[in-house]
Each structure stands twice: as structure tokens, then as C-alpha cells.
N, C-alpha and C positions, 0 to 999 in steps of 0.2 A: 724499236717503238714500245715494246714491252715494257724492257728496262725504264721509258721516259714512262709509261703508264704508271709503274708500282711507283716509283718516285714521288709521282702526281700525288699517290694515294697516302702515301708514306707525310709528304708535305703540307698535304690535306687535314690527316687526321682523321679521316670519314671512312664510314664502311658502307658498301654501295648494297642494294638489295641486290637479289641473282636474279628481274630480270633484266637490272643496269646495266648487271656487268657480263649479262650475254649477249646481250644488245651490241656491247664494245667488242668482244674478244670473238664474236662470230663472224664480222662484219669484215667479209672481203679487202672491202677494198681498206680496212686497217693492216690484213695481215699481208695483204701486198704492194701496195703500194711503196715505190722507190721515190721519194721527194727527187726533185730535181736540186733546189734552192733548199740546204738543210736549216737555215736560219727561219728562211719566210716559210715553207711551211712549219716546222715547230712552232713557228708562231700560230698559225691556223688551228694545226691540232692544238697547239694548250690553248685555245680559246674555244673549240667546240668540246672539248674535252671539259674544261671550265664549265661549261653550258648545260652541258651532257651533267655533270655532277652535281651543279647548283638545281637545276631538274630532281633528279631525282629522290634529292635531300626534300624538297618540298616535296615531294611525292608520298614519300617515307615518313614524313614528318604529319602530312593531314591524315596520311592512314590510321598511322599507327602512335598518334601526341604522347602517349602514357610511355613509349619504350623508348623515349629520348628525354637523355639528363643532362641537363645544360649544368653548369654552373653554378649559374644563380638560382636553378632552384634545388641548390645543396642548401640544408636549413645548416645555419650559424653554429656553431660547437658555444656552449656557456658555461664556463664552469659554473656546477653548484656545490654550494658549502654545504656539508654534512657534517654537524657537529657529532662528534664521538663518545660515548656512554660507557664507563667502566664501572657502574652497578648494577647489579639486577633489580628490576622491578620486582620479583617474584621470591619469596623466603619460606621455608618449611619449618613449621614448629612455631609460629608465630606467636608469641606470649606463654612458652612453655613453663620459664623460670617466675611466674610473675606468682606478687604476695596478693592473694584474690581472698583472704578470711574475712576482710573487711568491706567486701564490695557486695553492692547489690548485685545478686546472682543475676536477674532477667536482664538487667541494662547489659552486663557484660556478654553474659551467650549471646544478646544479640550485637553488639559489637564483634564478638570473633566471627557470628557465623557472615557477617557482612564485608569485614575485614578478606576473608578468607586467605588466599595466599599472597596477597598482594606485601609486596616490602613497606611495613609503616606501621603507624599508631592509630590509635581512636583513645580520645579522653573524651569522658561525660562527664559533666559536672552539673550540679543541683545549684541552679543561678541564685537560690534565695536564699543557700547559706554559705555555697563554699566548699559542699564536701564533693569531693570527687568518687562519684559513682561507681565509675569503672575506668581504668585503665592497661588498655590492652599494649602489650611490648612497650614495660615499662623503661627499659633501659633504653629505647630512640627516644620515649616521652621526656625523660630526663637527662639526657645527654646536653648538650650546648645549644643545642638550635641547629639554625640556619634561614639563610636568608628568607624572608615574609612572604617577597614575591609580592603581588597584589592583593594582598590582605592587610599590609601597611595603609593601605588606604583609605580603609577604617579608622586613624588614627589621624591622621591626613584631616581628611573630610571635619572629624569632629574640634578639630583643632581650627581649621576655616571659618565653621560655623562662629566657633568660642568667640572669634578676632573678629568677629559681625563682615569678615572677606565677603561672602554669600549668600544666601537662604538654598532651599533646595530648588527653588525655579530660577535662581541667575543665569545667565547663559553668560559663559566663557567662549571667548572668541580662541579657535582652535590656527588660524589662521586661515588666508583666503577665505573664505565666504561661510567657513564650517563655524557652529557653535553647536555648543551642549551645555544643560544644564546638569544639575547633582546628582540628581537622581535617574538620568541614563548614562551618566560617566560612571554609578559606580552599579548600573544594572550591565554594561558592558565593558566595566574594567576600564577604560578610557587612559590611558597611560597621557597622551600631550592635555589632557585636563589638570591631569595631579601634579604633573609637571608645573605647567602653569601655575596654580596653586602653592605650589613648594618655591618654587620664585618670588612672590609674590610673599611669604610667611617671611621666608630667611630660615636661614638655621638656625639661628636663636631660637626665632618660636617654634620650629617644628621639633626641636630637642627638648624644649622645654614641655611641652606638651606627650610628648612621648613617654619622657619619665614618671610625667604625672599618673597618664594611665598604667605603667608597669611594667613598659621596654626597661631592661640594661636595671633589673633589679630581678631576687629571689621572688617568683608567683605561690610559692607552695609555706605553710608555714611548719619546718619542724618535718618536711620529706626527707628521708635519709636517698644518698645519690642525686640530691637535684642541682644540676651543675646552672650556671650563672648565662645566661645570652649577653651580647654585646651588643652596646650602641658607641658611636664613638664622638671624643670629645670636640672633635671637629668634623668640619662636613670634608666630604670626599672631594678629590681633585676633580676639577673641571673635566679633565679627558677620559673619566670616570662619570661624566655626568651631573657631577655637582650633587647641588642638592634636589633638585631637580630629578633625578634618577633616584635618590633615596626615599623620593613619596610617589613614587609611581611604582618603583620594583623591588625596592627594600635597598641598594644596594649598597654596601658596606656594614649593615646591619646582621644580625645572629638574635632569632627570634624563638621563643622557644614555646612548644604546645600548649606547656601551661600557661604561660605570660599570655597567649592569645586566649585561652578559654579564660582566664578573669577578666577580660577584657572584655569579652562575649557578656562574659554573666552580667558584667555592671551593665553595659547598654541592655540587657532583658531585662534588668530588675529595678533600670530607673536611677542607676547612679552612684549603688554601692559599691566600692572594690573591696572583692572581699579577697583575704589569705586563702589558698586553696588546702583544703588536708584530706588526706585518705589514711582515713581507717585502716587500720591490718590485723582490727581484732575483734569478736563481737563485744569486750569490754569499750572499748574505744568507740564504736558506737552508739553504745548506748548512755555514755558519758559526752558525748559531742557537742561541743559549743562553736558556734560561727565565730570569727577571728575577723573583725574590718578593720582592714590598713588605712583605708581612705573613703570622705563620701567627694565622688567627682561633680562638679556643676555640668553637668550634660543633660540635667531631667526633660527642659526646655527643645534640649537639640535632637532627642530621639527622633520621635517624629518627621523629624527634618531627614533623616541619613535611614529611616524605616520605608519608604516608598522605592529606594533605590537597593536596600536590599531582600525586599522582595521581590523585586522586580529583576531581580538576577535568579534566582528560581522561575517563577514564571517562562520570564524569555528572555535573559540573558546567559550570560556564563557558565550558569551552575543551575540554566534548567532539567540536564539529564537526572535531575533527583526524581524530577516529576515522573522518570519512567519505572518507578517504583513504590512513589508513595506520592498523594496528594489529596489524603482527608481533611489535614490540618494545615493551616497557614504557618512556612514555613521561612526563616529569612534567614540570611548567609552572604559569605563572599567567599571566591574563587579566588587562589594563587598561582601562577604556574612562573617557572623560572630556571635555567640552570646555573650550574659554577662549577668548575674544574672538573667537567666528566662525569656531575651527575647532577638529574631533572628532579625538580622536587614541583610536587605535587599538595595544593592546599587549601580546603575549606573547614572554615569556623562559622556556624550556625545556632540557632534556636528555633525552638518550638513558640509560634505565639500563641498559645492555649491556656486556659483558664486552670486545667489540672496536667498533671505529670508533665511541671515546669523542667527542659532540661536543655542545656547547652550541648554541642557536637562539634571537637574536631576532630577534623582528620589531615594527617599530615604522612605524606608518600614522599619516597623517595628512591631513585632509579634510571630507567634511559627513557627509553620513547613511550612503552607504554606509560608509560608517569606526568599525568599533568593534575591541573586543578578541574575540571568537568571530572575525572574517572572519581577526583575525591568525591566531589558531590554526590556521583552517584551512588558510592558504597555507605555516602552519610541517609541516601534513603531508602538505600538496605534496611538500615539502622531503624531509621523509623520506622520502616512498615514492620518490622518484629520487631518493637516496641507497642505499634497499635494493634498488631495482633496480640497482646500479651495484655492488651486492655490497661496500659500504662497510659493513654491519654482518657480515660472516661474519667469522669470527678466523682472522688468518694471511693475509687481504686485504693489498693495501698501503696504508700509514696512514703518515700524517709522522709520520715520527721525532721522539722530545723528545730533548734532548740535557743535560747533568747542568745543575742550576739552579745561577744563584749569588743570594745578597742583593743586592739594590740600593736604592740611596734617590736621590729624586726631589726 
């Protein structure tokens, strides 16, 4: 009877509390009893036996719910994707080799001391002529690019506008019941807005428009090292996204710091594209003339694409600026993106103030610590030792612009 008892238990599966299993193994008339009928009783005991165990499981089970693990309540296995990062966020010597004779001294300490070790660049530029401020690690400033990320969207948006696609209160149907207008798709980045958007242009005109403002051409006029970003002459495959992915994320595109900070300065200054130059001498300085490649028709559309990028400061994307500086009204866009093992990180902004007119980007690149909110907020690093440096009071000292002339490249 033993042997049919472990069987039981063994067939079962179950382990009986001790005082079940003294209740059984104490009990006389188990350990003596001789069946007469060895079929009919087995049957009897494996049915109080049965009785005796389905007991005691509920027994076990109201006492004690938390030390019984059924099955189903084993939670699911999911695989998760963890994309993998093979650069560092993080560089020592940041802008050691850089040619700094021709730069504003305060813009730039305050660039490095904001920058701090983070892997990336900071370019300032003086939206009203062109000259670049400061340039911190100038060899990533000038290297090829890389993808925009959501800062294409800038480009995007002003290109919508041009094509009369929008105003900044249209509401684009996002699908299902969702719409957004322009000015909270681009205070929160909205990728199936631009998408939409970039459908709706073609590639024709979103190329066309791009080049206009200064993608997939030289930004700097007469910089030694400034290598070229790419835009490509056709739109990217379908299973790539289309074009549709190339005005939401950039993608196929090689964007380069400077190409975005002229791009900035014309949207702060109302429409100029100006050639960027940086000094490297105090002669060169004080010989400096502004260089305009193009005047863009966008004066109209500012306003239109200014509520949404302020409002990505405020409470969007690239509000973590505000946890540093927030004297002066401040507008930008956020990028974040990766490709082949490393994140890049990216915002291009301005100051909208009457004095110490200056554009800011910042462009990171690295693993996880690496997005576009960390750029933002090292861009109001930036400003707040700027405005401690009394760089935005008017009547401060500001480089001079000196009268523009055209140039072609």
C-alpha cells in the first residue's frame, strides 16, 4: 500500500502538507489492513486517497495562495531588442587641436564648459552675418555629417508651408481618430505627421526644397577641412521607408552641423542664407565681410514653424533646456536617431532677443547616453553662461557684421 501511496504522489505531481500525510501514514487501519478483493478495494483507497489529496490541496492552497505556482501564473518570456552601441558617448580633450584665434573667447569657454566631456560639437554662429562664433571639435563639426534625425523636419515643415500643403493650425489626420497640427508635431517631433507630409510633397519637392535651403551643398565659405553631407538623387527604397522616412528621420540623408546652423540663422534672421566663415586670425576679423549664397522666400513662413519651435522648449522635446536657462525666449528642434552602432544626438536652436543675436547647435554622437533632449540641455548650459557673461543685455559687446556682399561657390 505504500508503494500504491508514492505512485499516487509521484502521478500526482503534488506535495501534501505533514499534517495530510500523517493523517495517511498514521492511520491503522492503512498500515493494516489486508484487502480481501485487491481490485475493489484499490479502487476504494485510490478514491479516498483521491479525496484525501484533492482536500488537502484546497486546504494548502486557501492557506497558503502566495506558495502555489500554477503555470499560468508564470508571466510570458518576451524577447526584448537591445540595440548595440559601439561608441562612446563620453571623449577627453574635447577641442584640444582646435584653431580658436579667431573666435569669440566668451561664446566659446562657454561652449566647452557646457559641452564638457560629452562626445560632440557645439557651433555658434552670429545669424546676422554668417560668422561662426565658436567652434568646438572642429574636426566632428567638419567631418561628413550624419543623419539629421528630426531636425530634418525643419526643412520639411518650411517646405509644406512654401507648397501652401498647411498653415501651422491644419490638423493632419494621423489615422484613426488621431490629428495634429504643425505646431505640436513639431513641439513633439511627430514622426507619422512628417511622414504624411513627405507623401504628400514627393520627392521632387522635398529635394528640391532641401537643396534650396543648403542640404547636399558646402555651408562654410573658404573653411579648410569642411567635407560635403549627402542628400541623394533619388528617394530611398520603400523598405527603407521611402520618402516618407527621409522627412521624419532623415534617413538616407548626411547632414552636417554647419549646413544646419545656416539653416538656423536664415530662419532667425528672416530669410537670409548666409556662407558661414570663421576667422582664424584677429586680421581676418577685423577684415570680415558677410558672404550671402541666397535670400530664401520663407520671411512669411517664419511665424508659421515659430510657435512649434518654441514650444519644444517649453514642453516638448528639447524642454530639458529650461532646466538651466529660461530668461530669454528660446526656439530649437530636437534629433535623436541611430545607424550602424551609434546614437546621435541633435539640436539647432536660437536666441529670440533683441541683442547677443546667436544661433546653437549641438550635435552628439555615441550609445545610449546620446540623444537629442541631452543636446538640448547642454545647449542651455550654453546660454545660461552666455547670459551670465551679459551676452544677451543690449549695448553689451557683440561682433560686429560688416556690410554683406553676394557670393557664389
Amino acid at each position: 500500500m505504500n508503494r500504491l501511496f508514492r505512485l499516487l504522489l509521484v502521478g500526482t505531481g503534488l506535495c501534501l502538507v505533514p499534517a495530510v500525510w500523517a493523517a495517511h501514514v498514521n492511520t491503522p487501519a492503512l498500515a493494516t489492513h489486508k484487502p480481501k478483493s485487491t481490485k475493489v478495494n484499490e479502487s476504494q483507497h485510490t478514491r479516498r486517497h483521491m479525496r484525501h489529496l484533492a482536500s488537502g490541496r484546497r486546504t494548502a492552497q486557501t492557506a497558503a495562495p502566495h506558495a502555489t505556482l500554477s503555470r499560468t501564473s508564470v508571466p510570458a518570456r518576451h524577447h526584448i531588442y537591445r540595440e548595440r552601441f559601439f561608441v562612446s558617448s563620453f571623449a577627453e580633450g574635447i577641442g584640444a587641436r582646435d584653431l580658436t584665434e579667431g573666435e569669440d573667447p566668451i561664446v566659446r569657454q562657454a561652449a566647452l564648459d557646457a559641452l564638457g566631456n560629452m562626445n560632440g560639437t557645439v557651433v555658434a554662429v552670429e545669424p546676422t552675418s554668417g560668422r561662426v562664433l565658436a567652434m568646438v571639435n572642429q574636426r566632428l563639426a567638419l567631418s561628413s555629417g550624419a543623419q539629421p534625425c528630426s531636425t530634418i523636419k525643419l526643412a520639411v515643415a518650411l517646405a509644406a508651408l512654401n507648397e501652401g500643403l498647411v498653415s501651422k493650425e491644419t490638423e493632419v489626420s494621423l489615422g484613426g481618430r488621431s490629428r495634429m497640427n504643425l505646431t505640436e508635431a513639431l513641439a513633439h517631433s511627430n514622426n507619422a505627421y512628417f511622414e504624411a507630409l513627405g507623401r504628400k510633397l514627393g520627392f521632387e519637392k522635398v529635394a528640391y526644397y532641401a537643396h534650396e535651403y543648403g542640404l547636399g551643398e558646402l555651408a562654410g565659405y573658404d573653411i579648410p577641412g569642411e567635407e560635403l553631407g549627402e542628400y541623394p538623387d533619388e528617394v530611398i527604397p520603400e523598405k527603407l521607408g521611402g520618402v516618407g522616412k527621409m522627412c521624419s528621420f532623415g534617413e538616407g540623408i548626411s547632414m552636417t552641423p554647419l549646413q544646419l546652423g545656416a539653416l538656423v540663422s536664415a530662419i532667425a534672421n528672416g530669410g537670409t542664407l548666409y556662407y558661414l566663415q570663421h576667422p582664424t586670425t584677429p586680421e581676418e576679423i577685423a577684415n570680415f565681410q558677410p558672404r550671402i549664397k541666397r535670400q530664401l522666400d520663407i520671411a512669411s513662413l517664419i511665424p508659421e514653424i515659430s510657435d512649434g519651435m518654441a514650444g519644444a522648449v517649453m514642453y516638448g522635446t528639447a524642454r530639458r533646456l529650461g532646466l538651466n536657462f529660461n530668461e530669454e525666449e528660446i526656439l530649437g528642434k530636437t534629433g535623436t536617431c541611430s545607424h550602424e552602432g551609434t546614437r546621435f544626438g541633435w539640436f539647432a536652436s536660437y536666441a529670440n532677443t533683441t541683442a547677443g543675436r546667436i544661433v546653437v547647435v549641438v550635435f552628439l554622437e555615441g550609445g545610449r547616453p546620446t540623444f537629442g533632449p541631452r543636446a538640448a540641455e547642454i545647449a542651455g548650459l550654453m546660454y545660461r553662461n552666455l547670459y551670465d557673461h551679459n551676452f544677451f543685455i543690449a549695448g553689451s559687446p557683440q561682433p560686429a557684421a560688416s556690410k554683406a556682399v553676394s557670393s557664389s561657390q
